[in-house]
C-alpha positions as CSV (number, residue, x, y, z in Angstrom):
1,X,178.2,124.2,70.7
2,X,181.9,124.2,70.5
3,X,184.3,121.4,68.7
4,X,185.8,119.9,71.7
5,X,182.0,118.8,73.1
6,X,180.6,115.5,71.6
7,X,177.6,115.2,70.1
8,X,175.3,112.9,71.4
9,X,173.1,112.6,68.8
10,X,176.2,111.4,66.6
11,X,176.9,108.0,65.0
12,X,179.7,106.7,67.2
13,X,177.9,105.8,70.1
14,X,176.4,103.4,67.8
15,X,179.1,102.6,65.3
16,X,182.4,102.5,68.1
17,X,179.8,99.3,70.3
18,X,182.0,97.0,72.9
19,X,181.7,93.6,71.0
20,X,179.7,91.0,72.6
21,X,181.2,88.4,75.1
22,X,181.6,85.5,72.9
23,X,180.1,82.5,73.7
24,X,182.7,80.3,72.1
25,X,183.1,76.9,73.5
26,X,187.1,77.8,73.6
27,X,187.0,80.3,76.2
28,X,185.0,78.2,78.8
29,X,186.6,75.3,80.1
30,X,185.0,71.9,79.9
31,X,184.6,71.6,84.4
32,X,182.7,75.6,84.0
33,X,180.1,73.8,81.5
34,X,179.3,70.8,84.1
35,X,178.8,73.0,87.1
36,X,176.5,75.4,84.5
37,X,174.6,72.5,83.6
38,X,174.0,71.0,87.1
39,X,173.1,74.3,88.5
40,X,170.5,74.5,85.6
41,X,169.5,70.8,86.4
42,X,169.0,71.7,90.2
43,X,166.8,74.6,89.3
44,X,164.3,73.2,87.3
45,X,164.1,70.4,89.8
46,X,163.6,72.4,92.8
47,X,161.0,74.7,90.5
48,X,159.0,70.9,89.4
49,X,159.2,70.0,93.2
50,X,157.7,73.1,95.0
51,X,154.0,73.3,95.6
52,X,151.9,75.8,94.0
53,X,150.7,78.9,96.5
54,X,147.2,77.3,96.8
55,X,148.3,74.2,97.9
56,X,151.1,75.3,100.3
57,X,147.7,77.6,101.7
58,X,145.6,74.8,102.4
59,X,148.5,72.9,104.5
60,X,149.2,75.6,106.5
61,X,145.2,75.9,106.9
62,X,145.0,71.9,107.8
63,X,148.2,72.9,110.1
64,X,146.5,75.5,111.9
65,X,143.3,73.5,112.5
66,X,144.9,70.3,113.7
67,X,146.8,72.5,115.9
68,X,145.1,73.6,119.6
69,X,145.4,77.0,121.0
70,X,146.5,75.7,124.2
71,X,149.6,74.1,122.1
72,X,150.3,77.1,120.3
73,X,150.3,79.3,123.7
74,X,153.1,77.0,125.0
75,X,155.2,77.1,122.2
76,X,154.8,81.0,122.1
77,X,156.1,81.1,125.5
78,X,158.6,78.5,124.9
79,X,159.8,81.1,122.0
80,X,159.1,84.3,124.4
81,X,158.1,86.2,121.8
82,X,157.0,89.7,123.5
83,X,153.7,89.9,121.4
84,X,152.9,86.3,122.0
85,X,153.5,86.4,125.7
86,X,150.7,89.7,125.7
87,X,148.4,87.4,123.8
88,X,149.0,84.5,126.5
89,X,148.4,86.5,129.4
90,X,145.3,87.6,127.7
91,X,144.4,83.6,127.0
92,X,145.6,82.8,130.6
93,X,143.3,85.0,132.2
94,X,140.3,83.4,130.8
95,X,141.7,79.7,131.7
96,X,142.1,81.0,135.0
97,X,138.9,81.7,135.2
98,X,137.2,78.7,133.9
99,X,139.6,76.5,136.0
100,X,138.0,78.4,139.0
101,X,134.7,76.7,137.7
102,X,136.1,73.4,137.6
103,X,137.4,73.0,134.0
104,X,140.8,71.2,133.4
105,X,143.4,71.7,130.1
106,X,142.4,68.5,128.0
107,X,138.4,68.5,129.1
108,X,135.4,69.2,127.3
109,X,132.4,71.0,128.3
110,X,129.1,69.7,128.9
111,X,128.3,66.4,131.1
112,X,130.8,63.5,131.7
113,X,130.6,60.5,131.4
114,X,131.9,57.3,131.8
115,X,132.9,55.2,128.8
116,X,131.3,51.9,128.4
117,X,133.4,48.9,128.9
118,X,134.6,46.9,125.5
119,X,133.6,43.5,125.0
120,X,136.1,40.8,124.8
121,X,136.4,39.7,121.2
122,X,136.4,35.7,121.1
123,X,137.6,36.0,117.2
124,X,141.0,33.7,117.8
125,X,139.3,31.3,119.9
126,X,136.6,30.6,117.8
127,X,138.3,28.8,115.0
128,X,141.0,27.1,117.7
129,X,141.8,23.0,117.9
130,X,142.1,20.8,121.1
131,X,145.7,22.4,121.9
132,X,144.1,26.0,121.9
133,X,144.5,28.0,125.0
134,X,140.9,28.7,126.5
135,X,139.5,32.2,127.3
136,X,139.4,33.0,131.4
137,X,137.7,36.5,132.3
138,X,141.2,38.0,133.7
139,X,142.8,37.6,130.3
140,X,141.5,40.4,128.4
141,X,142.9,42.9,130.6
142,X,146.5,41.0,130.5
143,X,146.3,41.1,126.6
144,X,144.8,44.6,125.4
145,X,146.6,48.1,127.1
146,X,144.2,50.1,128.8
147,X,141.8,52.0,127.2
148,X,142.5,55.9,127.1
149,X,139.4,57.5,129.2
150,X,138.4,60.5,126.3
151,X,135.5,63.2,128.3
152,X,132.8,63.0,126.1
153,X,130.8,65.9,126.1
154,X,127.5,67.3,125.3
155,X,125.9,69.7,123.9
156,X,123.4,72.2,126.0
157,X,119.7,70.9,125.5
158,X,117.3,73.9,124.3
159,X,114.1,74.3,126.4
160,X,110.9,75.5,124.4
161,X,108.6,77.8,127.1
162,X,105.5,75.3,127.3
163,X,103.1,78.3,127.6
164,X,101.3,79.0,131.2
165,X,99.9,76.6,133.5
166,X,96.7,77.6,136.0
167,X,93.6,79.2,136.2
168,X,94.7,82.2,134.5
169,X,96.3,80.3,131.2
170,X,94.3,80.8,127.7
171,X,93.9,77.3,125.1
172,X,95.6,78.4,122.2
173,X,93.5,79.5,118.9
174,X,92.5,76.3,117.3
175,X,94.1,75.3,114.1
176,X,92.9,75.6,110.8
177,X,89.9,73.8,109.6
178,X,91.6,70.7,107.5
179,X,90.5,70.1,103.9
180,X,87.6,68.0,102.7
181,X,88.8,64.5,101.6
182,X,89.1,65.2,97.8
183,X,91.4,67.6,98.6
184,X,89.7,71.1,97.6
185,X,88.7,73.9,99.3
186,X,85.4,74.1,101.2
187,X,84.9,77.8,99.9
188,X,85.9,77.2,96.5
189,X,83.3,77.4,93.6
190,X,82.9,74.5,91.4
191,X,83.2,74.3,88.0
192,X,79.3,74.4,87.1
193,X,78.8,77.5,89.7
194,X,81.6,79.5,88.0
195,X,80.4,79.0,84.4
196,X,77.4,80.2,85.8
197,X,79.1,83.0,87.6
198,X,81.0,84.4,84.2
199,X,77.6,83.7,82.2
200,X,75.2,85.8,85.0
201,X,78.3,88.5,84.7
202,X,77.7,89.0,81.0
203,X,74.7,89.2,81.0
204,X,74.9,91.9,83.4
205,X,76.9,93.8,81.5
206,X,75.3,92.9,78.2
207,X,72.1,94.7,79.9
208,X,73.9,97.6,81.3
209,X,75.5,98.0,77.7
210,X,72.4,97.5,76.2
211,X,70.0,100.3,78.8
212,X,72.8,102.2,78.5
213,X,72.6,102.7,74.8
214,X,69.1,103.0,74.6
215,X,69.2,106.3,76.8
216,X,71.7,107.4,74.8
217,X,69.4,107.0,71.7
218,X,66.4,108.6,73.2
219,X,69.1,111.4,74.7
220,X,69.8,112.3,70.6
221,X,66.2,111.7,69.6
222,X,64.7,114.2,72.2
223,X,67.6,116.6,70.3
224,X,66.7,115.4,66.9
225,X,63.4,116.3,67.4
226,X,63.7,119.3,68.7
227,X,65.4,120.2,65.4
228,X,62.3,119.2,62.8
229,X,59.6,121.0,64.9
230,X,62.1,124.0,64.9
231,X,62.7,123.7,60.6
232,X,58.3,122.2,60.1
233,X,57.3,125.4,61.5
234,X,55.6,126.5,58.2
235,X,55.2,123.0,56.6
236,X,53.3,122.1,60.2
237,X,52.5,118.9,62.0
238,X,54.9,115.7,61.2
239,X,54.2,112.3,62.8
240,X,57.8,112.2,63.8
241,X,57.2,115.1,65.8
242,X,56.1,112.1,68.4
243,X,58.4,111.0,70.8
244,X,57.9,106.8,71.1
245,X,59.3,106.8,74.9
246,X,57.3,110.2,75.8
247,X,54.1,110.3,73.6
248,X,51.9,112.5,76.3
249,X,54.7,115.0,76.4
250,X,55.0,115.4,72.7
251,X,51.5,114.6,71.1
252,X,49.3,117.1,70.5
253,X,45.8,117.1,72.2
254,X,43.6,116.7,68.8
255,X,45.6,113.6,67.4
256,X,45.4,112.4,71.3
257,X,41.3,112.4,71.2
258,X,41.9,110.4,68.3
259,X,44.2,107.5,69.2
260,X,43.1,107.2,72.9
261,X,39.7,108.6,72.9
262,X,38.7,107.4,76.6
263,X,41.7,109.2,78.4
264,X,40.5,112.4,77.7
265,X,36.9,111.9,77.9
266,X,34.9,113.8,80.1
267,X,34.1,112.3,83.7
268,X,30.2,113.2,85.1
269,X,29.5,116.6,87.1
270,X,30.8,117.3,90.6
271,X,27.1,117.4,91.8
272,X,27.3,113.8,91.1
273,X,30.7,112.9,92.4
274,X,29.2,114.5,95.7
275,X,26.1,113.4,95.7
276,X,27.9,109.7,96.7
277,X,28.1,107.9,93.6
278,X,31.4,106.1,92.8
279,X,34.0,107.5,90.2
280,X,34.0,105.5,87.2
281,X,37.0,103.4,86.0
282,X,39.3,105.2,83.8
283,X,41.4,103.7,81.4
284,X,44.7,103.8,82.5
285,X,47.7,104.9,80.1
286,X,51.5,104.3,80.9
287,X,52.6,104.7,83.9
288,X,48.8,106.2,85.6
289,X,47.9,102.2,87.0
290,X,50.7,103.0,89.2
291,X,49.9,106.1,90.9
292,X,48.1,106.4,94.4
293,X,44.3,107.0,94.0
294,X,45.1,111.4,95.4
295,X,47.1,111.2,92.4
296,X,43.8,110.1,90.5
297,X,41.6,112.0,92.2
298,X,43.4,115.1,91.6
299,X,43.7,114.4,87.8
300,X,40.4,113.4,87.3
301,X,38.8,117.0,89.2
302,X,41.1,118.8,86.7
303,X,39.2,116.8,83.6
304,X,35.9,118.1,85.7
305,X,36.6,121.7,85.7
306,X,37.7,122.0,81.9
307,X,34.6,119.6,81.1
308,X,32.3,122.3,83.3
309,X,34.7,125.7,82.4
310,X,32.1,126.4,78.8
311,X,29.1,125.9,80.5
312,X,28.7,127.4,83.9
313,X,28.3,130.6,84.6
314,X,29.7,132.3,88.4
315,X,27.0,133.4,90.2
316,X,26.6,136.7,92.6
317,X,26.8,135.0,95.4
318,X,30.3,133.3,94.4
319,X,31.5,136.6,93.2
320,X,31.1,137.5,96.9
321,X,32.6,134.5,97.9
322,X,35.4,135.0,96.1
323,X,35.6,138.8,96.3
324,X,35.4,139.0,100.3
325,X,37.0,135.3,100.6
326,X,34.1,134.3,102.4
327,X,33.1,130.4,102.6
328,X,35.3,127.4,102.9
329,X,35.7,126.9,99.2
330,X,37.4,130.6,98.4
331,X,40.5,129.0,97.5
332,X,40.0,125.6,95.5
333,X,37.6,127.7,93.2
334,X,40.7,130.3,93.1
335,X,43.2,127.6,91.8
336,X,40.5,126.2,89.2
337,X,39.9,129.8,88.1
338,X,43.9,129.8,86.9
339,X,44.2,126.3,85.8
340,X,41.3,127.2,83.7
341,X,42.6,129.8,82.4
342,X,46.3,128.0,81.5
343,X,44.7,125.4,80.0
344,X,42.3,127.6,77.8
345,X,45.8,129.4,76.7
346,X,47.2,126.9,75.8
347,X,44.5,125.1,73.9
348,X,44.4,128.4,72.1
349,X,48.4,128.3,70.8
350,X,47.7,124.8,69.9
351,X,44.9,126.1,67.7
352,X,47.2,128.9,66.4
353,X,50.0,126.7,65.7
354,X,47.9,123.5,63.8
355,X,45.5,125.4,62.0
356,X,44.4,123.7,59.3
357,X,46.2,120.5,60.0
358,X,44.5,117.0,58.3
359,X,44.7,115.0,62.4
360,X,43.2,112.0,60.2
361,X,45.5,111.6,58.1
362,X,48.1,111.1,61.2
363,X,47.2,108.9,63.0
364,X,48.9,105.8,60.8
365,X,52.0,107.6,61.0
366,X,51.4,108.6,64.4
367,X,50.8,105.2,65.5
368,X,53.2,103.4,63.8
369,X,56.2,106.3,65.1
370,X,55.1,105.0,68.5
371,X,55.6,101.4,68.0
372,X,58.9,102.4,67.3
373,X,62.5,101.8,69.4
374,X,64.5,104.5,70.0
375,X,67.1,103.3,68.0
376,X,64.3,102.8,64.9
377,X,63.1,106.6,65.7
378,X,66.5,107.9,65.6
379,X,67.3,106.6,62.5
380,X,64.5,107.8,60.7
381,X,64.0,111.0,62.2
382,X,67.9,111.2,61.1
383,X,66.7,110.6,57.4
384,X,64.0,112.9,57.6
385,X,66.0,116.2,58.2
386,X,69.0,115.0,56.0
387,X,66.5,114.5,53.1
388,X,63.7,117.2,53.8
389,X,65.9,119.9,55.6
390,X,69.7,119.1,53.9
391,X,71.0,119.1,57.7
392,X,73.2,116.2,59.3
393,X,72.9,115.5,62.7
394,X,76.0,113.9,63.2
395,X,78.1,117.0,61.0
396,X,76.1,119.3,63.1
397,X,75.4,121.4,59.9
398,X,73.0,122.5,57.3
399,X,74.1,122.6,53.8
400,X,72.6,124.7,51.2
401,X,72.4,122.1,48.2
402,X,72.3,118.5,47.8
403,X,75.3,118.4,45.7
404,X,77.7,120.2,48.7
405,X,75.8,117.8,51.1
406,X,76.7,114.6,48.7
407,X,79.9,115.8,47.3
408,X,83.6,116.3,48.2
409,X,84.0,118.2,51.1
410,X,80.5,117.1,52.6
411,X,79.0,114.9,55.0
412,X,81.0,111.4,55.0
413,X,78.2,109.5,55.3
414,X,74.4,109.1,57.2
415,X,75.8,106.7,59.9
416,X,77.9,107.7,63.3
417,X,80.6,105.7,62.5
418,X,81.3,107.5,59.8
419,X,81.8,110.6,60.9
């Protein structure tokens, strides 16, 4: 940068200022300092004086209402604003047409009518002395101007459609029943009959609970069971081998001829079933009083042939029978021949399996398993393999000692809950 520029980052533009105008009461004179001071005085008077922008809006609104269209289109086309005069033209065109219909400039629509007359008002001569001028009928009209006739209008009446009138019209739905006169609803429960309600509702589902739970005892007991005739294989028969809920689906035949003796006994011989005499009453067990008398019938010639099967000998002639198929009985004695046979099979594993098995000796235990519930049964035939066997139900698993079954790391404990 060469000498003869300035800097104008350098100190004399701030140094070298113009002094300020002084404000000395010398250099004004005294008729400058009254017109300041009345010019201030104006302004603050004129400020104190003005109305705020919301008022001055709401007198130019109270302005515009007061004031009629019809008023403001004359003064527009007193003014002859271009713009206005569009907008009249516009406005005439519609007076023109409603003046075509009758309608006048100062009017209103709906009906006219005609403004009731005023009654005289006898207020000064009611208080008058003997002197006092009297009222005459003409004198009203002499005293008070004329009355300025306003149109009063009125508004359009709405008509309601009052539905169809004839032969073809349809009554309308009736209306809704009305409340009794206490005030409650017909339909409504009372007090008593919902207490009931709630209390028939628990105790519906108390008993569902409650059936439900009991199947689902049985359902683990059945499994349970299972389990011990699986592991008593070699030790042999155990009461709880029982089932309470199904004891002539789980008892064996010996320990059966024991506790009900007269279900299995035998019935007489087919010669004299056929020979007319009636079938003699059988105790019924469980569920058998409720079966048809076929069902009976067929049970009962079952006991017949396994009563008869050690006894009777087939002949030569039945060997034809049955050989050829000749005669009417060919197949009912081929169906006894194989249930004859199952049964005998059978009777034969049972032999095989309990040999040597003490049946008096179960039937307390027998007994008292089947006056058991199935909750009762599944707790102790729970016990029985935890504490003869070393297996838990609930853990699913056998241990191999007492000590891993008891100790840390075992089972958590002989009820559900706690596993």
């Amino acid at each position: 940068m060469s000498d003869s520029e300035e800097d104008f980052m350098s100190d004399k533009f701030l140094l070298n200022l113009p002094p300020p105008p002084s404000s000395s009461s010398t250099s004004n004179t005294y008729t400058a300092r009254r017109e300041k001071a009345a010019l201030t005085g104006n302004r603050s008077g004129l400020a104190k004086n003005q109305l705020k922008a919301r008022d001055l809006e709401e007198v130019r609104r109270r302005e515009g209402m007061g004031r009629s269209l019809f008023e403001r289109e004359d003064e527009d086309e007193a003014e002859g604003g271009e713009s206005e005069s569009q907008g009249g033209k516009k406005g005439n065109k519609a007076m023109e047409m409603m003046m075509k219909m009758g309608w006048k400039v100062g009017e209103g629509l709906g009906k006219k009518r005609s403004p009731s007359p005023t009654p005289p008002s006898h207020a000064s001569s009611a208080r008058a002395g003997l002197g006092a001028k009297r009222f005459k009928p003409g004198d009203e009209l002499e005293d008070t101007p004329p009355p300025k006739l306003q149109p009063i209008t009125e508004p359009i009446r709405v008509s309601l459609w009052a539905r169809r009138k004839g032969l073809s019209a349809r009554e309308p739905s009736p209306p809704p029943l009305p409340l009794n006169p206490s005030g409650r609803n017909p339909d409504a429960l009372g007090k008593e009959q919902m207490e009931r309600l709630a209390k028939e509702a628990d105790g519906f589902r108390a008993r569902q609970g409650h059936e439900w739970g009991e199947r689902d005892k049985e359902r683990k007991g059945r499994k349970c069971r299972d389990l011990l005739v699986g592991y008593d294989k070699e030790k042999g028969f155990h009461a709880l081998h029982v089932l309470p809920f199904d004891p002539l689906g789980t008892m064996p035949r010996p320990i059966l001829k024991l506790i009900y003796p007269a279900a299995l006994s035998p019935s007489p011989s087919p010669s004299a079933s056929r020979s007319g005499s009636p079938l003699p009453n059988r105790v019924a067990h469980g569920k058998e009083e409720n079966k048809s008398q076929a069902e009976r019938l067929r049970k009962q010639m079952r006991r017949d042939m396994l009563s008869d099967i050690d006894g009777a000998e087939v002949g030569d002639d039945e060997e034809k029978d049955v050989r050829f198929g000749v005669g009417p009985d060919t197949a009912p004695k081929r169906e006894q021949v194989e249930d004859e046979e199952k049964k005998k099979g059978e009777q034969v594993e049972e032999k095989e399996d309990y040999e040597g098995v003490d049946w008096e000796e179960h039937v307390a235990g027998t007994k008292r398993v089947l006056s058991m519930e199935p909750g009762e049964y599944l707790t102790f035939i729970v016990n029985q393999l935890r504490h003869e066997h070393l297996f838990c139900f609930w853990c699913a698993y056998k241990y191999s000692s007492w000590d891993e079954l008891e100790g840390p790391g075992g089972c958590p404990g002989e009820e559900e809950d706690d596993h």
